[in-house]
PyMOL CGO cylinders between C-alpha atoms (Angstrom):
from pymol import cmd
from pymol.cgo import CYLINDER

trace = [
    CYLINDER, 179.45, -71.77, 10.66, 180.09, -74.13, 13.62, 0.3, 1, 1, 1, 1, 1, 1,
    CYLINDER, 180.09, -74.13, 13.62, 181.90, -77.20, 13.14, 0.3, 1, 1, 1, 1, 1, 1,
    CYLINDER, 181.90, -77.20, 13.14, 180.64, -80.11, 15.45, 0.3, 1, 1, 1, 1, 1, 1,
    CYLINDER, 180.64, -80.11, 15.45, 180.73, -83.84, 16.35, 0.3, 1, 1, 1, 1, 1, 1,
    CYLINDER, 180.73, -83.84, 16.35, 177.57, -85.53, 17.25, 0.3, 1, 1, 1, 1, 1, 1,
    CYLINDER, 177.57, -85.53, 17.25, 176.24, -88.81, 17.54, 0.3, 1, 1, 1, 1, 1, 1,
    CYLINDER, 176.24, -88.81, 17.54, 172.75, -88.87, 15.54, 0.3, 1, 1, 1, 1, 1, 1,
    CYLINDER, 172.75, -88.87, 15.54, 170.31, -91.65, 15.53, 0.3, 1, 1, 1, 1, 1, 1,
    CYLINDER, 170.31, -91.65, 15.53, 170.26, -92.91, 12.25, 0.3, 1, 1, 1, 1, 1, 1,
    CYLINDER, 170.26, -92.91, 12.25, 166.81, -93.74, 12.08, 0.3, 1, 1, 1, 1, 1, 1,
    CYLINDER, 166.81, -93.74, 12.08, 165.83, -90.35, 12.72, 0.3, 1, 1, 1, 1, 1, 1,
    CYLINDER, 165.83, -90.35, 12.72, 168.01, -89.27, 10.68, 0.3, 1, 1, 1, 1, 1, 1,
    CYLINDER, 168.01, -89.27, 10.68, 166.70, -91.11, 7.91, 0.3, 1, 1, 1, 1, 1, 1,
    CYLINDER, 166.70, -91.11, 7.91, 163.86, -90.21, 8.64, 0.3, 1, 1, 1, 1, 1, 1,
    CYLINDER, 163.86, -90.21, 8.64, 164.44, -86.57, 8.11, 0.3, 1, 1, 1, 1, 1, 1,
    CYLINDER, 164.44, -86.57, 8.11, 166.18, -86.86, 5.11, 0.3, 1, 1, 1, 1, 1, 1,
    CYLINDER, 166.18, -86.86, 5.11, 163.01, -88.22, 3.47, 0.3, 1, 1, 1, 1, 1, 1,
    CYLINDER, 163.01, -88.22, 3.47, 160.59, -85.84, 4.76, 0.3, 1, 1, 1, 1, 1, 1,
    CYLINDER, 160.59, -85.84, 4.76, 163.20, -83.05, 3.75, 0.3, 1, 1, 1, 1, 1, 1,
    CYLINDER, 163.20, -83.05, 3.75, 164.29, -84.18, 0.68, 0.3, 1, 1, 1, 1, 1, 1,
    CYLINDER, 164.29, -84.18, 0.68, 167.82, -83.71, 1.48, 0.3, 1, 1, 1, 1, 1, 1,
    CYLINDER, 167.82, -83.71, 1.48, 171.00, -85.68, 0.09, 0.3, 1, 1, 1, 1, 1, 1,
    CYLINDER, 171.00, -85.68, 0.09, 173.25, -85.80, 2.71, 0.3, 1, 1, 1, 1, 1, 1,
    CYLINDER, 173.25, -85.80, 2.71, 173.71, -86.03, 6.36, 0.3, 1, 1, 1, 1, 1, 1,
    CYLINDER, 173.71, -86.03, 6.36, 175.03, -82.00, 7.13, 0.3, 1, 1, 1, 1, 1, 1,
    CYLINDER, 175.03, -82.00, 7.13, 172.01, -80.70, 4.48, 0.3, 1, 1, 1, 1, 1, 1,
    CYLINDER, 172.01, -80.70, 4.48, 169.11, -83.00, 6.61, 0.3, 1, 1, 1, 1, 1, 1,
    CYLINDER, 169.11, -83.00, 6.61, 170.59, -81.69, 10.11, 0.3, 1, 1, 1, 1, 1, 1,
    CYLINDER, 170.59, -81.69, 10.11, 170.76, -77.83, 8.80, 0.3, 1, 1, 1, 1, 1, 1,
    CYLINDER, 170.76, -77.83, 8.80, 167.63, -77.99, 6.98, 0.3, 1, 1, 1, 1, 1, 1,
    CYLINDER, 167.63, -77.99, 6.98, 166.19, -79.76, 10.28, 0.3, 1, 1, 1, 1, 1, 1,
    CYLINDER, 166.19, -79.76, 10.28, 167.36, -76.81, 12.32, 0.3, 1, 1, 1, 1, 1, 1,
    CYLINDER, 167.36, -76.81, 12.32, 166.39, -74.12, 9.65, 0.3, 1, 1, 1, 1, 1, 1,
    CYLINDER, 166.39, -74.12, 9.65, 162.69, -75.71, 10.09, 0.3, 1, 1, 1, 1, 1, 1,
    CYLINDER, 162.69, -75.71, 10.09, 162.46, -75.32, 13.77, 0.3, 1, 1, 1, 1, 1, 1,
    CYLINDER, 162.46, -75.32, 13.77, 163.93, -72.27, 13.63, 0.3, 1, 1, 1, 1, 1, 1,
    CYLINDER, 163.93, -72.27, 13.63, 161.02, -71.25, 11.38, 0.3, 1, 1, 1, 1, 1, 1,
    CYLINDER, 161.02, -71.25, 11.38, 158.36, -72.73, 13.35, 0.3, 1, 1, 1, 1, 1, 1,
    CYLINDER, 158.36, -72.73, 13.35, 159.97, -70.79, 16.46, 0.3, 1, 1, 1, 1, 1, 1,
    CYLINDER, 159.97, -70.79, 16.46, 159.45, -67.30, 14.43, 0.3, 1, 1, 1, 1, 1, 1,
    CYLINDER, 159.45, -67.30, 14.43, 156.04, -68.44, 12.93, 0.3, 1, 1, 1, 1, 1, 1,
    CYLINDER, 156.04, -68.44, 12.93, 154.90, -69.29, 16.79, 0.3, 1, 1, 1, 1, 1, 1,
    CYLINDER, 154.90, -69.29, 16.79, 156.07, -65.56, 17.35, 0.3, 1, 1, 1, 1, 1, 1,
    CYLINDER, 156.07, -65.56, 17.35, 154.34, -63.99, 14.95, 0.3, 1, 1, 1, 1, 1, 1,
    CYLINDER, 154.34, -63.99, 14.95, 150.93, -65.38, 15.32, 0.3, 1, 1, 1, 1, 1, 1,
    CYLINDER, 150.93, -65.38, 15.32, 151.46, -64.71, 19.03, 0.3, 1, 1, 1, 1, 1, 1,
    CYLINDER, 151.46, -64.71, 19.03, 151.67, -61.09, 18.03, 0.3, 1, 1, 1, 1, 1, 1,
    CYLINDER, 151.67, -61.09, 18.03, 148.66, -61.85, 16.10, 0.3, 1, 1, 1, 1, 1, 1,
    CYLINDER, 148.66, -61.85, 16.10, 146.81, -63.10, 18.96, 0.3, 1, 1, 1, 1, 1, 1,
    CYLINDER, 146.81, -63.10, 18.96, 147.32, -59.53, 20.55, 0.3, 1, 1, 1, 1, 1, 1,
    CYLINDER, 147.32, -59.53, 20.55, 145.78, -57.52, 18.32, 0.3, 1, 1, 1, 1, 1, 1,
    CYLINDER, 145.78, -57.52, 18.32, 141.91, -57.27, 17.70, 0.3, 1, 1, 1, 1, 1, 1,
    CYLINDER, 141.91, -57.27, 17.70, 141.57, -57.36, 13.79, 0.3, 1, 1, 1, 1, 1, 1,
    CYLINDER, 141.57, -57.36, 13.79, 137.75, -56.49, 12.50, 0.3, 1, 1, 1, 1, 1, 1,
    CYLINDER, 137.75, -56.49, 12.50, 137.04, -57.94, 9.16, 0.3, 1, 1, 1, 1, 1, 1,
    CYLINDER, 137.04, -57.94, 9.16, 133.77, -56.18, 8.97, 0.3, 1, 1, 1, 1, 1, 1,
    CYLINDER, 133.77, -56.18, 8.97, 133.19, -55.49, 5.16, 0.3, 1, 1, 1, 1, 1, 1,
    CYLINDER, 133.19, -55.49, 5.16, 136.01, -57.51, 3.99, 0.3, 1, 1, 1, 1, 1, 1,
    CYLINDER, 136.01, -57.51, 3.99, 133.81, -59.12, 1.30, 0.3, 1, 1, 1, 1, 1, 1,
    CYLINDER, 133.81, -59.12, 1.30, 133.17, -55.70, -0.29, 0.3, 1, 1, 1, 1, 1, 1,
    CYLINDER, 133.17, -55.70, -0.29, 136.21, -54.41, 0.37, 0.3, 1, 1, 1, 1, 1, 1,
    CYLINDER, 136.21, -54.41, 0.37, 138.61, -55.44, -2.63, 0.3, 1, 1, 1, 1, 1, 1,
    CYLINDER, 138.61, -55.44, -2.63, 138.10, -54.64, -6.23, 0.3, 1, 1, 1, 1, 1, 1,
    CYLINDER, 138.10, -54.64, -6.23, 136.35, -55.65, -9.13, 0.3, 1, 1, 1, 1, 1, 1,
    CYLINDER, 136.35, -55.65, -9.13, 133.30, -57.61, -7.34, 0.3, 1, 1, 1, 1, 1, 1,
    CYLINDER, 133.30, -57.61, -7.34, 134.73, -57.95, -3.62, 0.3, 1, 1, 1, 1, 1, 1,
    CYLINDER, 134.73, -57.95, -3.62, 136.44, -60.40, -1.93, 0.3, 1, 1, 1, 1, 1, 1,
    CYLINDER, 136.44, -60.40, -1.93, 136.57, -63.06, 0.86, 0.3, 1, 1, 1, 1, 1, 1,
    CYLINDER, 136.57, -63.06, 0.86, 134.22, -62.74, 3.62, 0.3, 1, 1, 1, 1, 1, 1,
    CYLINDER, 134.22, -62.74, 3.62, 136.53, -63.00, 6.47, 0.3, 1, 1, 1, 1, 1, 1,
    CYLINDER, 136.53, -63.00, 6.47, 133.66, -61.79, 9.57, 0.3, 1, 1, 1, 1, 1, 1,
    CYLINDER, 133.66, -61.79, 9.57, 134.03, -65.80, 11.17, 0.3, 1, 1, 1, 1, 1, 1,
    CYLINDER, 134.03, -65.80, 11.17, 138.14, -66.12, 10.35, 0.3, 1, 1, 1, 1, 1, 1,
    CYLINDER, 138.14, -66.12, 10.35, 138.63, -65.85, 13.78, 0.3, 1, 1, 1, 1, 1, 1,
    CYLINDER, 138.63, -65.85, 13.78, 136.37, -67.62, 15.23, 0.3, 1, 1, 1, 1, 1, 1,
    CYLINDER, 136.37, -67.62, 15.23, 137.13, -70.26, 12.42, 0.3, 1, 1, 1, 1, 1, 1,
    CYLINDER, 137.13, -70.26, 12.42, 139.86, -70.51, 13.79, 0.3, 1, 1, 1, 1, 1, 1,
    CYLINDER, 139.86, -70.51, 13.79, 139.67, -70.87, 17.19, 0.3, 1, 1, 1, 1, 1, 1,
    CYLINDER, 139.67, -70.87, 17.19, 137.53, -73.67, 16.35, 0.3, 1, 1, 1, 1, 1, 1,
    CYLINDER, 137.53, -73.67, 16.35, 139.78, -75.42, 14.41, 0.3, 1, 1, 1, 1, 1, 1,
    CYLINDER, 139.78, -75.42, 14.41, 142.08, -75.17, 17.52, 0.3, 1, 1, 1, 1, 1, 1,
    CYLINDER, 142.08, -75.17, 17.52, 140.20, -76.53, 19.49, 0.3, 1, 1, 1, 1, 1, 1,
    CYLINDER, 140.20, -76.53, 19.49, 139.06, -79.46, 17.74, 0.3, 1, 1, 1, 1, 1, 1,
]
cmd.load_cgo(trace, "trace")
């Protein structure tokens, strides 16, 4: 673990620590970083997503005991929901 100085601004700070839920100053700035961190590796991911051409053909009929979720327009959901 690194061991740093910083000047923070207390406000956002504050901030933080009630959207977090944290308790103290070092547990809002690492759970801070641990969030953007996992945005960074969600971003990733659904970039490797993007790459890939998924068919959902069937999907309603394809899991057990009476089928599923009809996932044909989850895409293109989606992409509408981006773009909105």
């Amino acid at each position: 673990m690194t061991r740093i100085t910083v000047d923070v601004n207390d406000d956002w700070l504050d901030a933080a620590r009630e959207v977090l839920g944290t308790d103290t100053k070092v547990a809002t700035i690492n759970a801070a970083l641990h969030a953007f961190a996992v945005r960074r590796q969600a971003r990733e991911i659904v970039a490797a997503f993007d790459q890939v051409e998924m068919d959902f053909a069937g999907s309603a009929d394809a899991w057990r005991y009476g089928g599923g979720r009809d996932l044909d327009r989850l895409a293109e959901q989606a992409r509408d929901a981006e773009a909105a």
